[in-house]
C-alpha positions in Angstrom: -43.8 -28.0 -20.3 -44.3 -24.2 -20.3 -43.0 -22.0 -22.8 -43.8 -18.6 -23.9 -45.8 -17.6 -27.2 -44.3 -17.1 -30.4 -44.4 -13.2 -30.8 -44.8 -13.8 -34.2 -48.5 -15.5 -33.8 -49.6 -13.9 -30.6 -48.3 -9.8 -30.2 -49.4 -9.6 -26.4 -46.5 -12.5 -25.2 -43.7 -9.7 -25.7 -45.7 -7.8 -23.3 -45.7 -10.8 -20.6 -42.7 -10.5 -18.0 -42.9 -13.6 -16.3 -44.5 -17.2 -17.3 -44.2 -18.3 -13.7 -44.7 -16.1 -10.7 -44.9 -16.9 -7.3 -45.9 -14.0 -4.9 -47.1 -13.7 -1.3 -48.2 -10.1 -0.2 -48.7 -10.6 4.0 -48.8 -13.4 6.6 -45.1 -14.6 5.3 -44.1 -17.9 7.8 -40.5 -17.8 9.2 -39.9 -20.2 6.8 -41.6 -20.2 3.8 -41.5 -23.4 1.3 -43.9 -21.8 -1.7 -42.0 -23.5 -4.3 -40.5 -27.1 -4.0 -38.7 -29.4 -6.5 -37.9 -32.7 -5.6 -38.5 -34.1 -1.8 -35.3 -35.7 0.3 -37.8 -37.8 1.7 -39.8 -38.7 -0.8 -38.1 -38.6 -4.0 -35.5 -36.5 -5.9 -35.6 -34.9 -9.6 -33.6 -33.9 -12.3 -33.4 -30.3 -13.0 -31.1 -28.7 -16.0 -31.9 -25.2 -16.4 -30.4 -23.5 -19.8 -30.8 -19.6 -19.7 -29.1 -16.4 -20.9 -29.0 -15.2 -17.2 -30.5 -15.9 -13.7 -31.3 -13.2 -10.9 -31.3 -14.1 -7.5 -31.9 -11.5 -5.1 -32.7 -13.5 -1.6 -34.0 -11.9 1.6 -32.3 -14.3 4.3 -29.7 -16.6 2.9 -29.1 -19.7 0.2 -28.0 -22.8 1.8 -26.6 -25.6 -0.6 -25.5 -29.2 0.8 -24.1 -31.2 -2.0 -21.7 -33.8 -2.2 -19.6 -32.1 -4.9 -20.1 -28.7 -6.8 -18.5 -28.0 -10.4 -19.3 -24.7 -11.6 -17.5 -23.8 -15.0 -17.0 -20.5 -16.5 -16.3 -16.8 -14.7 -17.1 -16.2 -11.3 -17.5 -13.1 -9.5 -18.0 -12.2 -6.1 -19.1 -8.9 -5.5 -19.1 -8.0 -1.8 -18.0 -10.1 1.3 -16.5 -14.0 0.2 -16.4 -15.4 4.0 -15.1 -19.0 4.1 -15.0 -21.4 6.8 -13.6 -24.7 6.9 -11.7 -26.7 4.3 -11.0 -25.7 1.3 -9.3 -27.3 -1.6 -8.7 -26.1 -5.1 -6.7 -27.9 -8.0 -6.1 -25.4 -11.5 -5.5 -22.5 -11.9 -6.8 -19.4 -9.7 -6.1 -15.9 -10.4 -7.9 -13.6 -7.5 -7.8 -9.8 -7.4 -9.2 -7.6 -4.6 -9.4 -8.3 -0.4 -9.3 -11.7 0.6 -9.8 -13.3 4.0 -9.5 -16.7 4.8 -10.5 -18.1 8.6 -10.0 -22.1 8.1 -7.5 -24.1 6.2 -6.7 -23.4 2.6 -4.8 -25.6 0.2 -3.6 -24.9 -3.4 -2.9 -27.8 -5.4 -2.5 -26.1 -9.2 -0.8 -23.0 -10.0 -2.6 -19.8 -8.2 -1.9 -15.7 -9.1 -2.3 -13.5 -6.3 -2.4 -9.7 -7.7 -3.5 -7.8 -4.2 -3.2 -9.1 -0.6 -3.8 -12.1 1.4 -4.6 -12.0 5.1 -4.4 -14.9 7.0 -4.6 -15.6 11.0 -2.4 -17.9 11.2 0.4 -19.5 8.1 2.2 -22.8 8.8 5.0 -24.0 6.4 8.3 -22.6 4.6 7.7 -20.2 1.4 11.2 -19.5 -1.1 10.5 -17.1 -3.5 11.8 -18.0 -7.1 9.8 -16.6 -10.2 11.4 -16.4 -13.4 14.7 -14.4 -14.6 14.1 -12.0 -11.4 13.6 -13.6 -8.2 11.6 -10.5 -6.3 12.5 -9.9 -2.6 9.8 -11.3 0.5 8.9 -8.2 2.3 6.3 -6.8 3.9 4.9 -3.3 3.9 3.4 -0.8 7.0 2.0 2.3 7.5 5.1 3.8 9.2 5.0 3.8 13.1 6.1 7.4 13.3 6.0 9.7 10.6 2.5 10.6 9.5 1.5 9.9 5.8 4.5 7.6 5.2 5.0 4.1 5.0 7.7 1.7 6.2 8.8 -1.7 4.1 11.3 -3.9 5.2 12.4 -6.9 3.2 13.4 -10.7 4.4 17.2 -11.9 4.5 17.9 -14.5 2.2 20.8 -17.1 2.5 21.9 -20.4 1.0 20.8 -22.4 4.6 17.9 -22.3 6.4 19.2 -20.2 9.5 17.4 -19.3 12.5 19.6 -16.4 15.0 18.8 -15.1 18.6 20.9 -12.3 19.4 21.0 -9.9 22.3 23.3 -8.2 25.2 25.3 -10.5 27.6 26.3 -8.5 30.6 28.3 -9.0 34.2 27.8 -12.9 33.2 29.5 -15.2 30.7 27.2 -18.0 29.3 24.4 -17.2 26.8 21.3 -18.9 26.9 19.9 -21.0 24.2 16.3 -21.1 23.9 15.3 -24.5 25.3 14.0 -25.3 21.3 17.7 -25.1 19.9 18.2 -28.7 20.6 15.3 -29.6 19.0 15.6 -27.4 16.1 19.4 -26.3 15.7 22.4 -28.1 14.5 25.0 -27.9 17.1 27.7 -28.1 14.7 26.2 -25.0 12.4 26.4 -22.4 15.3 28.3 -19.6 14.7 28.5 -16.4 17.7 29.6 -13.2 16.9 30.7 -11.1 19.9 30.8 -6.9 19.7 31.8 -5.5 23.0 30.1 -2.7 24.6 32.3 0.7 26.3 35.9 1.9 25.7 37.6 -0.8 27.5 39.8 -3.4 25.4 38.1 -6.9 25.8 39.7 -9.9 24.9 36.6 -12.3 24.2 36.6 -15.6 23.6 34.1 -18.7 23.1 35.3 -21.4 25.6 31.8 -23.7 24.9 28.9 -24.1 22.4 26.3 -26.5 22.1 22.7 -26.1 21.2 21.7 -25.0 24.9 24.3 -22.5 26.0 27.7 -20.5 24.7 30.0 -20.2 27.5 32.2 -17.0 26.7 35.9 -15.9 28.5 37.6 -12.5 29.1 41.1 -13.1 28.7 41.6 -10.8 31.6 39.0 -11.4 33.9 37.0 -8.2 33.2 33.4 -7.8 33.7 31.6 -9.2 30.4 29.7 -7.0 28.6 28.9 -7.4 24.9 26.5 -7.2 22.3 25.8 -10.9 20.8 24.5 -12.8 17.3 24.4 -16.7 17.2 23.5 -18.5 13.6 22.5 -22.0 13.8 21.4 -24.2 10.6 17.9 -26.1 11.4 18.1 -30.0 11.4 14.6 -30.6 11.3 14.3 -30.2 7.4 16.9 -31.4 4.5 19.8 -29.2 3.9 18.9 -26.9 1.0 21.0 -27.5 -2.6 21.7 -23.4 -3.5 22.6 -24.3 -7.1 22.1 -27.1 -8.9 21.1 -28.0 -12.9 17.9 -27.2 -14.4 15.1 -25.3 -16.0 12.3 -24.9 -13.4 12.2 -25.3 -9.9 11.1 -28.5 -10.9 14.5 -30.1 -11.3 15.1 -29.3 -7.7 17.3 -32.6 -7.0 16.6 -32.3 -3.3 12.6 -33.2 -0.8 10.1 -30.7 -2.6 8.0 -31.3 0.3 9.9 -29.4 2.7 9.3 -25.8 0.3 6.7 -23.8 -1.2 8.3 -22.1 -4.1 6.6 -18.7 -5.0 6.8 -18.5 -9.0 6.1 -22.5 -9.3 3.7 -23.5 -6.9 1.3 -20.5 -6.1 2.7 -17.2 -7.5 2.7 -16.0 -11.6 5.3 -13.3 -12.0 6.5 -12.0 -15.6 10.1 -12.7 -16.7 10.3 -8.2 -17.3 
């Protein structure tokens, strides 16, 4: 056991400012090992270390490789947090500041984000739904062409879960479904809405609609030519319940799994 003098006895151990020191001055290896605990071969130790704070100021890197970590209290990063790989938390996590995550990430307890997340790549289906006000999904640019400005745009929101292609159908009458519709789409959901193009009086009509093609008809046998929005409901996920009884997005009588609810799984907003 080492411990330092009592002050009281001995004036000159105030004076010491280190009871173990470890110093090498030239001829450093690549890899240095001056100070071992414990050997994986051999045998390993016990260490408990109770202090009022620890310094660590390391040249190279720290490399740790254990089978589970707990760490308990404040943490704070200062500087770059890279993470690769798996990650998995469960409580609560409140994060502040730049964040950038390269592998997979999962959230199992509630998690407040208060600055941006950047992520490569996101996978899933996010509703936002926090409290008395629900917010509105948006995302925010520097704008593309007016210096100093910025442009935000916000997500449409509707009872089903719609997906829409839209474009201009011209000198031909059958629009083109991408070949995923019929994977995807309900073919009983679709909806087309036709706006003709010019000063000429069309007379438009939808003779056909599946979940591969619309087959359109000019009552007169005029040249086609029209703008064009089709709406189909996805059939790949349950139908979503817009109302229904309750106090939390836990009452939710419908599959949770097919949702990430901002508000009650990841996001903390205030009821103001």
């Amino acid at each position: 056991m080492v411990a330092r003098p009592n002050v009281a006895t001995n004036p000159l151990a105030s004076k010491v400012p280190s009871l173990f020191k470890v110093t090498t001055k030239a001829n450093i290896p690549p890899n240095p090992l001056d100070v071992m605990l414990g050997d994986p071969g051999i045998g390993m130790v016990g260490i408990t270390v109770n202090s009022l704070i620890i310094n660590i100021v390391n040249a190279t890197q720290i490399n740790i490789v254990s089978p589970e970590t707990i760490l308990i209290g404040k943490k704070t990063h200062i500087g770059m947090n890279l993470k690769t790989g798996v990650e998995i938390r469960t409580g609560a996590c409140n994060e502040t500041g730049f964040k950038w995550r390269a592998g997979f990430s999962r959230d199992a307890g509630v998690r407040k984000v208060s600055s941006p997340v950047f992520a490569p790549l996101f996978v899933g289906n996010v509703t936002r739904c926090s409290g008395k006000s629900s917010g509105a999904k948006s995302f925010d640019i520097e704008h593309p062409s007016k210096e100093g400005h910025r442009l935000r745009h916000v997500c449409v929101e509707g009872p089903t879960s719609d997906v829409y292609v839209r474009g201009r159908l011209k000198d031909k009458n059958v629009i083109e479904l991408p070949e995923y519709w019929k994977g995807l789409v309900d073919s009983d959901s679709i909806t087309v809405q036709l706006q003709p193009i010019g000063d000429r009086h069309f007379h438009l009509n939808i003779a056909e609609v599946d979940n591969q093609r619309i087959v359109i008809k000019e009552a007169d046998d005029k040249p086609i030519d029209c703008f064009y929005h089709v709406y189909g409901e996805r059939k790949d996920v349950e139908k979503n319940i817009a109302e229904y009884v309750g106090e939390s997005p836990a009452d939710y009588p419908g599959d949770q799994s097919d949702y990430s609810i901002a508000g009650f799984t990841y996001d903390i907003r205030g009821d103001e």
